[in-house]
N, CA, C and O atoms as a GROMACS GRO file, in nm:
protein
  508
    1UNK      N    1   2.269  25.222  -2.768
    1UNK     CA    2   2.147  25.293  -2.798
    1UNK      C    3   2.098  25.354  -2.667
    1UNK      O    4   2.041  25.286  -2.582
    2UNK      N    5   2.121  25.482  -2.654
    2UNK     CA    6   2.035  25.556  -2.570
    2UNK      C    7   1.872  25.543  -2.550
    2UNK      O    8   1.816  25.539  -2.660
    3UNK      N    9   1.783  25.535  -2.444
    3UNK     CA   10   1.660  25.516  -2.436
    3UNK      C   11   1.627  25.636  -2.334
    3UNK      O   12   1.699  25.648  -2.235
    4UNK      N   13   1.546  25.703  -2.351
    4UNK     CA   14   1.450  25.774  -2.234
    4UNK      C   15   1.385  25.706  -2.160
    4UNK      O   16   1.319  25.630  -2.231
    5UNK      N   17   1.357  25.681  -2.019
    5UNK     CA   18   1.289  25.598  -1.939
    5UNK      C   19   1.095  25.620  -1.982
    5UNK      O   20   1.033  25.702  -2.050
    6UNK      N   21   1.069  25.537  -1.927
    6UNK     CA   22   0.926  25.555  -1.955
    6UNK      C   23   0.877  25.615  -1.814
    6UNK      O   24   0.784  25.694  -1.798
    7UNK      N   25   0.972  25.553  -1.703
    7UNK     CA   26   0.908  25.639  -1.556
    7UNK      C   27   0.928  25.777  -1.555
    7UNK      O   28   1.035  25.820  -1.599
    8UNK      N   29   0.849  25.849  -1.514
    8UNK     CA   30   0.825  25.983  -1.505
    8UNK      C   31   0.937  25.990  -1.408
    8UNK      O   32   1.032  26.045  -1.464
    9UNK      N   33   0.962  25.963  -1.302
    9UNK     CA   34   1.061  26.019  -1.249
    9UNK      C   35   1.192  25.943  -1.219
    9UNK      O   36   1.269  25.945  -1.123
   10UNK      N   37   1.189  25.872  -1.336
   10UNK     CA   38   1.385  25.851  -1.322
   10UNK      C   39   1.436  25.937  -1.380
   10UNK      O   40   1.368  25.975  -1.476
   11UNK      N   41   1.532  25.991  -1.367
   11UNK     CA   42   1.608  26.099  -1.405
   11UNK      C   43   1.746  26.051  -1.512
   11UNK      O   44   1.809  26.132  -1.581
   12UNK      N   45   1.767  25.941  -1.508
   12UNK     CA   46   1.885  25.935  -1.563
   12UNK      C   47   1.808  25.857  -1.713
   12UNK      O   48   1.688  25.827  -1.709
   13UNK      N   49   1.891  25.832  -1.836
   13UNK     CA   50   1.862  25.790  -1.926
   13UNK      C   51   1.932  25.612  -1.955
   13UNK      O   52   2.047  25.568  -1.962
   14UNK      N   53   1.832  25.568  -1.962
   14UNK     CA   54   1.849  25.407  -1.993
   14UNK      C   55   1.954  25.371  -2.072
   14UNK      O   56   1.930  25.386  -2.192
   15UNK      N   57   2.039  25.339  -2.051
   15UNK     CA   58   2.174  25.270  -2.160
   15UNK      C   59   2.122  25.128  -2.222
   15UNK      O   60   2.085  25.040  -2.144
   16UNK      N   61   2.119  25.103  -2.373
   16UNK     CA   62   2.022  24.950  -2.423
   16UNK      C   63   2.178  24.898  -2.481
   16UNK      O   64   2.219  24.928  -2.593
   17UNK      N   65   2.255  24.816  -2.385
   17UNK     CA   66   2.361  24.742  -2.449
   17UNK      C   67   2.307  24.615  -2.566
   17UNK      O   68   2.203  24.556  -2.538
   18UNK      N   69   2.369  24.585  -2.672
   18UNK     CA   70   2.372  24.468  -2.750
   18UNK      C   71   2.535  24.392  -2.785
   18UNK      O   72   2.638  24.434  -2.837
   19UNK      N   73   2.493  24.259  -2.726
   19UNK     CA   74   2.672  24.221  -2.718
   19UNK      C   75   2.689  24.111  -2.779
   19UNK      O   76   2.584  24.085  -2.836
   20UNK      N   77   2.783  24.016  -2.801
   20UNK     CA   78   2.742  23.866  -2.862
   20UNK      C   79   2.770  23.801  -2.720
   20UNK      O   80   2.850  23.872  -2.658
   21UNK      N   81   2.730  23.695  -2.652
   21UNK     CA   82   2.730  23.625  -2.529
   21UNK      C   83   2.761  23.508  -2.555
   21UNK      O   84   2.716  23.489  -2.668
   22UNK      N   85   2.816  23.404  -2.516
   22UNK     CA   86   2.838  23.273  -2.572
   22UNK      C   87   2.753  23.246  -2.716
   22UNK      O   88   2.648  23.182  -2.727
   23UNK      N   89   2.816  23.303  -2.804
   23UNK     CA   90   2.762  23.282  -2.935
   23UNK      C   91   2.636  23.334  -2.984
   23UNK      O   92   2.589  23.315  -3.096
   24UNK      N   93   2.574  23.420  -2.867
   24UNK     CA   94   2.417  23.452  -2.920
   24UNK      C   95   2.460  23.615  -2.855
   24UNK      O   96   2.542  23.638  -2.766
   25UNK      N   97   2.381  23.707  -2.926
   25UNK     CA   98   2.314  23.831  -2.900
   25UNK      C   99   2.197  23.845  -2.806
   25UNK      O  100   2.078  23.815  -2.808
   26UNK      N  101   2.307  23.920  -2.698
   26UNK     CA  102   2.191  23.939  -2.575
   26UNK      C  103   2.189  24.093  -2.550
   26UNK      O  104   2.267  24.164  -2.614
   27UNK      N  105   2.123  24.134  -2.481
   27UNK     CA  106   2.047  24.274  -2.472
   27UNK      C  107   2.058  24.288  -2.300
   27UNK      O  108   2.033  24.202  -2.217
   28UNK      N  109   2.090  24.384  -2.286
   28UNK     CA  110   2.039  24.452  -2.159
   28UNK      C  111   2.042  24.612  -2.138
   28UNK      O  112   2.122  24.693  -2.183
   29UNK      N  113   1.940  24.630  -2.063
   29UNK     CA  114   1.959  24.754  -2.008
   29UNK      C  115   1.988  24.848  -1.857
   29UNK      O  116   1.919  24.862  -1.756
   30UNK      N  117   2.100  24.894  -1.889
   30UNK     CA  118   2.161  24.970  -1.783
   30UNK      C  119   2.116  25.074  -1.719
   30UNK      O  120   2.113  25.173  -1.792
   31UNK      N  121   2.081  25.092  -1.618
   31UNK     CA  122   1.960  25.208  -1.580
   31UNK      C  123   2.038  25.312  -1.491
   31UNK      O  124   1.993  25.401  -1.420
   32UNK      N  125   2.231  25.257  -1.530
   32UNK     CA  126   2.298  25.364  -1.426
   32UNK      C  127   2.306  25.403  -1.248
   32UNK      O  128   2.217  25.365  -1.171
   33UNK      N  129   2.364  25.441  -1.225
   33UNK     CA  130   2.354  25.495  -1.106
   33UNK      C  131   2.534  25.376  -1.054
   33UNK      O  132   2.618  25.310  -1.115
   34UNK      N  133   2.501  25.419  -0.892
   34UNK     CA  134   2.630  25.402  -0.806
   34UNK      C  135   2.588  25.261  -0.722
   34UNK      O  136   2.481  25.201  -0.718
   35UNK      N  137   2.682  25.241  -0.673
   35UNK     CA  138   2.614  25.104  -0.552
   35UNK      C  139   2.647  24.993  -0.622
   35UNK      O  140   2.714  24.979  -0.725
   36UNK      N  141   2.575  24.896  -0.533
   36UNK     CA  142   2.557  24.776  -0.537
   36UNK      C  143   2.490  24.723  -0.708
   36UNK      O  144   2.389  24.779  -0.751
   37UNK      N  145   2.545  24.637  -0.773
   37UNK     CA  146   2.492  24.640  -0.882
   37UNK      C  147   2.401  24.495  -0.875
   37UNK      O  148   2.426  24.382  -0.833
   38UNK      N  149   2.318  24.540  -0.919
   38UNK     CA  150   2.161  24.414  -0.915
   38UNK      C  151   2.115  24.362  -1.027
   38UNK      O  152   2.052  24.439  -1.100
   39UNK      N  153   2.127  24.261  -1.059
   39UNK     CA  154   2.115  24.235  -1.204
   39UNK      C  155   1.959  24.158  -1.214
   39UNK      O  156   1.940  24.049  -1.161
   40UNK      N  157   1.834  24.243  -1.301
   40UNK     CA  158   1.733  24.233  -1.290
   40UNK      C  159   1.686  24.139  -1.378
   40UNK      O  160   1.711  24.170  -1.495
   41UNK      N  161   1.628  24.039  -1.365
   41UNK     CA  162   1.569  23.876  -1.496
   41UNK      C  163   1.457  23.877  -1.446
   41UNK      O  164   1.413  23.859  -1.333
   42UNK      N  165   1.401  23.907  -1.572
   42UNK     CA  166   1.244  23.916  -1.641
   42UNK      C  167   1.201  23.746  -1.603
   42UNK      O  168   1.267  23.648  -1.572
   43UNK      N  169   1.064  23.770  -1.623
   43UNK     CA  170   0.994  23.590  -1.671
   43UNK      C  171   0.919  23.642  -1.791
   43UNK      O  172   0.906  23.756  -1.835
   44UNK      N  173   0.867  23.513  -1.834
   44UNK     CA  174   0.755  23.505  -1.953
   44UNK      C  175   0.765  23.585  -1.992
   44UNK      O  176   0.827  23.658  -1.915
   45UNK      N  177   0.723  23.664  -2.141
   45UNK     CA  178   0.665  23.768  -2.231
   45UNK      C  179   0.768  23.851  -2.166
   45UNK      O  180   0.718  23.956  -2.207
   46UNK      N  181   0.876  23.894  -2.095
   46UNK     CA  182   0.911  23.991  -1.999
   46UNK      C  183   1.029  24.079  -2.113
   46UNK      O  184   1.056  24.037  -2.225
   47UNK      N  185   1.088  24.206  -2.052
   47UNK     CA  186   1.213  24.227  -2.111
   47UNK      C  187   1.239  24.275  -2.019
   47UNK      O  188   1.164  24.276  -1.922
   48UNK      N  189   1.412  24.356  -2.023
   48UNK     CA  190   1.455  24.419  -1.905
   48UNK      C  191   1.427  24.549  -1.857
   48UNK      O  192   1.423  24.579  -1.738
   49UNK      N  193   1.398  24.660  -1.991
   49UNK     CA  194   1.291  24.771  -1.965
   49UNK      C  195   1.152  24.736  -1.869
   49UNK      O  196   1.087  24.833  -1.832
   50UNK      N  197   1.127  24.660  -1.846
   50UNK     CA  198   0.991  24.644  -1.749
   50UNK      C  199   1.030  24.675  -1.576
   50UNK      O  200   0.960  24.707  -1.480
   51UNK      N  201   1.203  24.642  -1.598
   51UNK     CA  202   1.234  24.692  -1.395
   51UNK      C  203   1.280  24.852  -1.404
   51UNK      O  204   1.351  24.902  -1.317
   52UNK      N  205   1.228  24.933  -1.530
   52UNK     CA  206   1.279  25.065  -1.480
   52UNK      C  207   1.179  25.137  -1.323
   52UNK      O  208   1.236  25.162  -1.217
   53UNK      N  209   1.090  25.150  -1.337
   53UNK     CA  210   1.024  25.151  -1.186
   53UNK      C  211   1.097  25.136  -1.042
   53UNK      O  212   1.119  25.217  -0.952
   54UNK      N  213   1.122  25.008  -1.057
   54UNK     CA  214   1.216  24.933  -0.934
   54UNK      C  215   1.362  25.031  -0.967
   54UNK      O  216   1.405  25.098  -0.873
   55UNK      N  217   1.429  25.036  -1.087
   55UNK     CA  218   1.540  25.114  -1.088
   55UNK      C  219   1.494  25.262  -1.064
   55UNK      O  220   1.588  25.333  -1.029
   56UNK      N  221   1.407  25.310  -1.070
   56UNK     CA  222   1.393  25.451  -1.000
   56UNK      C  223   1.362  25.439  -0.856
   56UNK      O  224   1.374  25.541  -0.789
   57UNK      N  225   1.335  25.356  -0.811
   57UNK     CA  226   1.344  25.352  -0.680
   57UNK      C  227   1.496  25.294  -0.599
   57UNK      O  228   1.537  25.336  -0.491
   58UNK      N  229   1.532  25.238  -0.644
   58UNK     CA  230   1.702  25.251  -0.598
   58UNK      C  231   1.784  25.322  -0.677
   58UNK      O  232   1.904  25.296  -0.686
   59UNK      N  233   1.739  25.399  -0.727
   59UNK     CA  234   1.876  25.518  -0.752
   59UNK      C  235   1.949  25.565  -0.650
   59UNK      O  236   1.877  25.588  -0.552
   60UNK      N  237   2.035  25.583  -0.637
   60UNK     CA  238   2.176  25.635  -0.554
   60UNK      C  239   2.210  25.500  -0.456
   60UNK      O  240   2.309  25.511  -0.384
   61UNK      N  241   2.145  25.393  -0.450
   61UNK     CA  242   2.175  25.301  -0.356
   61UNK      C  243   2.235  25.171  -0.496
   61UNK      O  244   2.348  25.130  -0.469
   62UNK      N  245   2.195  25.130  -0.585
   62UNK     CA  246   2.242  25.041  -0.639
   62UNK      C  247   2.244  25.114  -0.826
   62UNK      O  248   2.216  25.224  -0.873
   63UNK      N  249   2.277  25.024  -0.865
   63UNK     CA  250   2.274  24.992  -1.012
   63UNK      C  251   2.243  24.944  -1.060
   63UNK      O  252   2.315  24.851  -1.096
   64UNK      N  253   2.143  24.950  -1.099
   64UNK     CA  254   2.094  24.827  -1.190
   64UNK      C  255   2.076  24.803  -1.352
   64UNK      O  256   2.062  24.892  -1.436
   65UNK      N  257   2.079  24.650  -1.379
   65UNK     CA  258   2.125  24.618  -1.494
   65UNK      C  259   1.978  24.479  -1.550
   65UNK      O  260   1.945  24.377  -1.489
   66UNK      N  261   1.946  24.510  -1.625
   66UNK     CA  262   1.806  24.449  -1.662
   66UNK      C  263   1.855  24.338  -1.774
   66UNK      O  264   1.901  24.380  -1.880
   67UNK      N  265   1.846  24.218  -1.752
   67UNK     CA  266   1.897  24.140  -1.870
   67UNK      C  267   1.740  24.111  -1.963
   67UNK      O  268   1.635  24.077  -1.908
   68UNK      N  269   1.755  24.132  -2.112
   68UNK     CA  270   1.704  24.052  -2.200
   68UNK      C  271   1.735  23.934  -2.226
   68UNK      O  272   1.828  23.907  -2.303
   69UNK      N  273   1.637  23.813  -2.147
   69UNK     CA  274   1.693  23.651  -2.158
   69UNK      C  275   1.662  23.627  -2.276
   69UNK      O  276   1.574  23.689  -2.335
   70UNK      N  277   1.741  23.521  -2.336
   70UNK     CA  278   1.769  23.454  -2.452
   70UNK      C  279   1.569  23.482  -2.517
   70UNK      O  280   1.468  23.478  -2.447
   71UNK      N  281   1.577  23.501  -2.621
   71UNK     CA  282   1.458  23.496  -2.681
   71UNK      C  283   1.343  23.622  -2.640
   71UNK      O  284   1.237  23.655  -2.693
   72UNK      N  285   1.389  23.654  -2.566
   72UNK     CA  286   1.320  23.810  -2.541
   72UNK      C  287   1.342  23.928  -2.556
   72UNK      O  288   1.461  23.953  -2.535
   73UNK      N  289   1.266  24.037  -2.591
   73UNK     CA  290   1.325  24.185  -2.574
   73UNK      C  291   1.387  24.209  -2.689
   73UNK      O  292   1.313  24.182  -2.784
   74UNK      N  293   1.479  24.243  -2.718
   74UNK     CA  294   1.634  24.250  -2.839
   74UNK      C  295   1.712  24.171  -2.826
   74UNK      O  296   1.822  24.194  -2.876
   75UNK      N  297   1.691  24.049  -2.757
   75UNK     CA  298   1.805  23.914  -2.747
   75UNK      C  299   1.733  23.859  -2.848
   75UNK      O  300   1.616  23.864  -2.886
   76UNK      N  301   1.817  23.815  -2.876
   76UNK     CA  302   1.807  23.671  -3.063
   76UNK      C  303   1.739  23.607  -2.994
   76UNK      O  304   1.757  23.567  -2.880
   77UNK      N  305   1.623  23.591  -3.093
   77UNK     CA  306   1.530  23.450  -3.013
   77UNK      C  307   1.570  23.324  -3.077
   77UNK      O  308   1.640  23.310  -3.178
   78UNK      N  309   1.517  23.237  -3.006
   78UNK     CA  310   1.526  23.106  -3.031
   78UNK      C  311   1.594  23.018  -2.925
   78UNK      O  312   1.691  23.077  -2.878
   79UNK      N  313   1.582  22.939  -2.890
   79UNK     CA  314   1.615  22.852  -2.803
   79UNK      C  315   1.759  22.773  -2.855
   79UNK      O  316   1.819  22.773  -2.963
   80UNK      N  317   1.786  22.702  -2.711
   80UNK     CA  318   1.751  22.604  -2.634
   80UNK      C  319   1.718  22.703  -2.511
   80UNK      O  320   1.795  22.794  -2.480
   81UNK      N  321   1.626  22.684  -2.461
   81UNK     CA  322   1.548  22.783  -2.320
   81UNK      C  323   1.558  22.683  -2.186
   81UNK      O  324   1.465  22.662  -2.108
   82UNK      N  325   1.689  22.626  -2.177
   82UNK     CA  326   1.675  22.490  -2.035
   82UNK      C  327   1.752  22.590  -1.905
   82UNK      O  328   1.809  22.690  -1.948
   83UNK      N  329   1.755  22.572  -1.782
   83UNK     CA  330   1.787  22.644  -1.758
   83UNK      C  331   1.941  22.633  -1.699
   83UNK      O  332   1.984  22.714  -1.616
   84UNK      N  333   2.012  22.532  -1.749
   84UNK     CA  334   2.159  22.592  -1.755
   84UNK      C  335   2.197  22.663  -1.840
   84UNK      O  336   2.301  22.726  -1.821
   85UNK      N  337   2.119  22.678  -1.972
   85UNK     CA  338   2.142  22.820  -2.016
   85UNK      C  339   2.096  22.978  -2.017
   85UNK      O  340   2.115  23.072  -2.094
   86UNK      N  341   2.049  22.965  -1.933
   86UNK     CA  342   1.990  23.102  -1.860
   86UNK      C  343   2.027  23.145  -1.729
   86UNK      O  344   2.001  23.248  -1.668
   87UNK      N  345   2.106  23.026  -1.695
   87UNK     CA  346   2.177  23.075  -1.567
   87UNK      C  347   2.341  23.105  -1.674
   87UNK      O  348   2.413  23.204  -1.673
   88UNK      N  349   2.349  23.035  -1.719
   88UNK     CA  350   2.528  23.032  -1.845
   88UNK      C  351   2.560  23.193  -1.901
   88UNK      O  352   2.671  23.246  -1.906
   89UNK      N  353   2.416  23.256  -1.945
   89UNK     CA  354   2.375  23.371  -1.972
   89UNK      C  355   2.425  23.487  -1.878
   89UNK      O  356   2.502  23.582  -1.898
   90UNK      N  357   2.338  23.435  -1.745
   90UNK     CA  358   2.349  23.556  -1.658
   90UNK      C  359   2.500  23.561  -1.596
   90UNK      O  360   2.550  23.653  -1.532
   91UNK      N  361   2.569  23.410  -1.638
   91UNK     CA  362   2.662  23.461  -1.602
   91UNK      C  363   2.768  23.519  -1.652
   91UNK      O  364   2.857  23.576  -1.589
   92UNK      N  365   2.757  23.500  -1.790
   92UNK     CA  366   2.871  23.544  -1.888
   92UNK      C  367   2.840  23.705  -1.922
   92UNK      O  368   2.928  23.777  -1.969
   93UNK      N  369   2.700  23.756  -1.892
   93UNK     CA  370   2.688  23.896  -1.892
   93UNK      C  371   2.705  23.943  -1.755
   93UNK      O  372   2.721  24.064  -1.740
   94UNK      N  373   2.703  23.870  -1.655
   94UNK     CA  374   2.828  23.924  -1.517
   94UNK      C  375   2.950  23.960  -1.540
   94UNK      O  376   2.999  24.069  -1.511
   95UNK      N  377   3.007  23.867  -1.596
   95UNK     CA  378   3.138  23.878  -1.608
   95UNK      C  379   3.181  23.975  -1.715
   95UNK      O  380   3.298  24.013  -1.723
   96UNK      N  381   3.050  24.033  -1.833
   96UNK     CA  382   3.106  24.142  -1.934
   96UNK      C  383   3.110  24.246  -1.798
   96UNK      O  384   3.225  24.282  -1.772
   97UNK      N  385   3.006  24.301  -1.706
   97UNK     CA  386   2.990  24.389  -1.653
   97UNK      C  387   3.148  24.389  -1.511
   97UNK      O  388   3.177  24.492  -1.450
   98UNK      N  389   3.200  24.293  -1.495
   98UNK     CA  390   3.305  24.346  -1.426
   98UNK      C  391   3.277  24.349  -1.261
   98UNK      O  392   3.372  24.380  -1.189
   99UNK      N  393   3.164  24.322  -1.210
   99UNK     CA  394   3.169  24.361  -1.088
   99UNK      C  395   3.087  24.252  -1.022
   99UNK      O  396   2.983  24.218  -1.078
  100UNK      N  397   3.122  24.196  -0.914
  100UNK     CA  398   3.072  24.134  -0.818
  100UNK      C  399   3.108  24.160  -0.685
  100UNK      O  400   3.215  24.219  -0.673
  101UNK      N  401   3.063  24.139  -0.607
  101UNK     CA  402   2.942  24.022  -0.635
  101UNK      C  403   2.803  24.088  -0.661
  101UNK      O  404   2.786  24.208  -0.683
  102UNK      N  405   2.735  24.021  -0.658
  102UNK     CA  406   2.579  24.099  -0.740
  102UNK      C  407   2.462  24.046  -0.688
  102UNK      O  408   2.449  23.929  -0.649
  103UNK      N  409   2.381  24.127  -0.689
  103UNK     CA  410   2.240  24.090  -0.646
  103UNK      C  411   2.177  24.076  -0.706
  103UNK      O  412   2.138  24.180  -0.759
  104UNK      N  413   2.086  23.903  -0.772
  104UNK     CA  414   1.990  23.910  -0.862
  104UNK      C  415   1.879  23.925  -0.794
  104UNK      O  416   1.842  23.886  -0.683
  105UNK      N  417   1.804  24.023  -0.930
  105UNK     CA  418   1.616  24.045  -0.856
  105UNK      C  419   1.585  23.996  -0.960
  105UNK      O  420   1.640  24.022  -1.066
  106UNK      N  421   1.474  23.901  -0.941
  106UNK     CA  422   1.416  23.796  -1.058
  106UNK      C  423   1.275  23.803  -1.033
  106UNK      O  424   1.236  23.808  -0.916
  107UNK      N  425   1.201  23.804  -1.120
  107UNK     CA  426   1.063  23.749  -1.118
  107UNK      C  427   1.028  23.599  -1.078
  107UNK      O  428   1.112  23.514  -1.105
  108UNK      N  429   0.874  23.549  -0.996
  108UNK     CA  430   0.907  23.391  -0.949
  108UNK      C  431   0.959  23.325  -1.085
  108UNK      O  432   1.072  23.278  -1.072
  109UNK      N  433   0.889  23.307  -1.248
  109UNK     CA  434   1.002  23.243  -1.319
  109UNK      C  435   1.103  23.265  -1.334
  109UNK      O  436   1.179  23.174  -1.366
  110UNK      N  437   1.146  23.388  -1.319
  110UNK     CA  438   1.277  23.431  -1.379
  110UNK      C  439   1.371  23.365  -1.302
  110UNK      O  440   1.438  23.281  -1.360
  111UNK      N  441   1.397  23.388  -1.154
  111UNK     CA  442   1.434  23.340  -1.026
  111UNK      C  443   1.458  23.181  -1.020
  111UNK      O  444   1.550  23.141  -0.948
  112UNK      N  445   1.380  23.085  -1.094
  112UNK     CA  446   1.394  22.965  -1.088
  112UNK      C  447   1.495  22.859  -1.140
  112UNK      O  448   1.527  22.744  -1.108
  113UNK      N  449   1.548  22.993  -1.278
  113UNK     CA  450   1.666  22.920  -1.296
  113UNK      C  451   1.792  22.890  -1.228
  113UNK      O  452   1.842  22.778  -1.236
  114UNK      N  453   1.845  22.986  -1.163
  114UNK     CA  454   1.954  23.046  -1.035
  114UNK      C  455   1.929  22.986  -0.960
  114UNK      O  456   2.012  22.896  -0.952
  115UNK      N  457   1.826  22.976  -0.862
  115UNK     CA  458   1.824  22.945  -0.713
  115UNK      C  459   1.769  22.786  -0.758
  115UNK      O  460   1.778  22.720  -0.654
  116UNK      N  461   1.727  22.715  -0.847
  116UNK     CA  462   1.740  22.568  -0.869
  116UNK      C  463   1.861  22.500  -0.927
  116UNK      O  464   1.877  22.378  -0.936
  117UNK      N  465   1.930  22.580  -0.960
  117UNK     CA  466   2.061  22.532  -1.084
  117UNK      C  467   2.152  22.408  -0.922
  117UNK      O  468   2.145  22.404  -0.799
  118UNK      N  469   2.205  22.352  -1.005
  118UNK     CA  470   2.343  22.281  -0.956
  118UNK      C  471   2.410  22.288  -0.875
  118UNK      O  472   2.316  22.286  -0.796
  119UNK      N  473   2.498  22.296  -0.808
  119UNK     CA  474   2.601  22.338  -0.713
  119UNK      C  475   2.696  22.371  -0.820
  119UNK      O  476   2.752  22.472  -0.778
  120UNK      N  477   2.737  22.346  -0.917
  120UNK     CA  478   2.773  22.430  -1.040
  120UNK      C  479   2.766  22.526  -1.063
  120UNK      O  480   2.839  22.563  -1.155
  121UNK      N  481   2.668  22.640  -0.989
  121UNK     CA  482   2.676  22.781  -1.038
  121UNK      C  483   2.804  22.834  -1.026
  121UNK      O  484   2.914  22.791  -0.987
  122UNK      N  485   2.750  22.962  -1.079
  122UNK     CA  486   2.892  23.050  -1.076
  122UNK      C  487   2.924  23.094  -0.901
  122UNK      O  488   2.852  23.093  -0.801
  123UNK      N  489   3.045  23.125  -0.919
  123UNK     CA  490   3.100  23.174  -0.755
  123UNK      C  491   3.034  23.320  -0.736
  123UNK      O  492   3.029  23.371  -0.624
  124UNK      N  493   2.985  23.384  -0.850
  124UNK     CA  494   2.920  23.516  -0.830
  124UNK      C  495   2.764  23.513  -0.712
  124UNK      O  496   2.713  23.598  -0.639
  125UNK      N  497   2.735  23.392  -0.739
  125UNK     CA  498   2.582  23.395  -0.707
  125UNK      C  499   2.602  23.363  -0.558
  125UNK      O  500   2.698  23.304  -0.508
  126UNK      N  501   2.482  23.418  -0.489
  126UNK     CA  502   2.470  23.439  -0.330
  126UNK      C  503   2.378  23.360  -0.334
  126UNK      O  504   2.332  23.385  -0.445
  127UNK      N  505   2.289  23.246  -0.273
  127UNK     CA  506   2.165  23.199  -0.230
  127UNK      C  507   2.131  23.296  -0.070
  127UNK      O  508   2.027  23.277  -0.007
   0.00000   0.00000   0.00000
């Protein structure tokens, strides 16, 4: 599903992927461009359309990719919301997207699942 940005001056048009992810339907949106790809996680009430802003401001330097976490946005709601599965998430929609390593930009909740998880994370993730 194609989207028009809501920022006045991004120029490129929002790509709204829907995929099945370890058994659930997750959502993200692709905001295009070249670079470094940054994979953007919402908190609370959040979706991934809310970092187009931030993606108009790194255009031509990164790519960014806005995840709808489990229960938000156009991801199937419903839980379990713990956060090895929201880190399980971000990583199995890494691995649809093909490219690492990656830069997550998180909101302070969003952020808490990743940078508290296990020594278990994925090999994608940078602290």
């Amino acid at each position: 599903m194609r989207l028009q940005s809501r920022s006045a001056s991004l120029a490129s048009v929002m790509e709204q992927t829907m995929t099945r992810v370890r058994g659930r339907m997750l959502s993200w949106v692709d905001f295009g461009g070249a670079g470094q790809l940054v994979l953007a996680l919402h908190g609370s009430f959040g979706r991934g359309a809310v970092f187009a802003p931030i993606a108009d401001r790194l255009q031509g330097a990164a790519r960014v990719v806005a995840l709808d976490q489990r229960g938000h946005g156009l991801a199937e709601h419903g839980g379990p919301f713990t956060r090895a599965e929201f880190v399980a998430d971000a990583a199995a929609v890494i691995d649809q997207l093909g490219s690492c390593p990656v830069v997550v930009l998180a909101t302070p909740l969003a952020a808490s699942p990743p940078t508290n998880s296990p020594p278990s994370i994925p090999s994608w993730f940078v602290r």
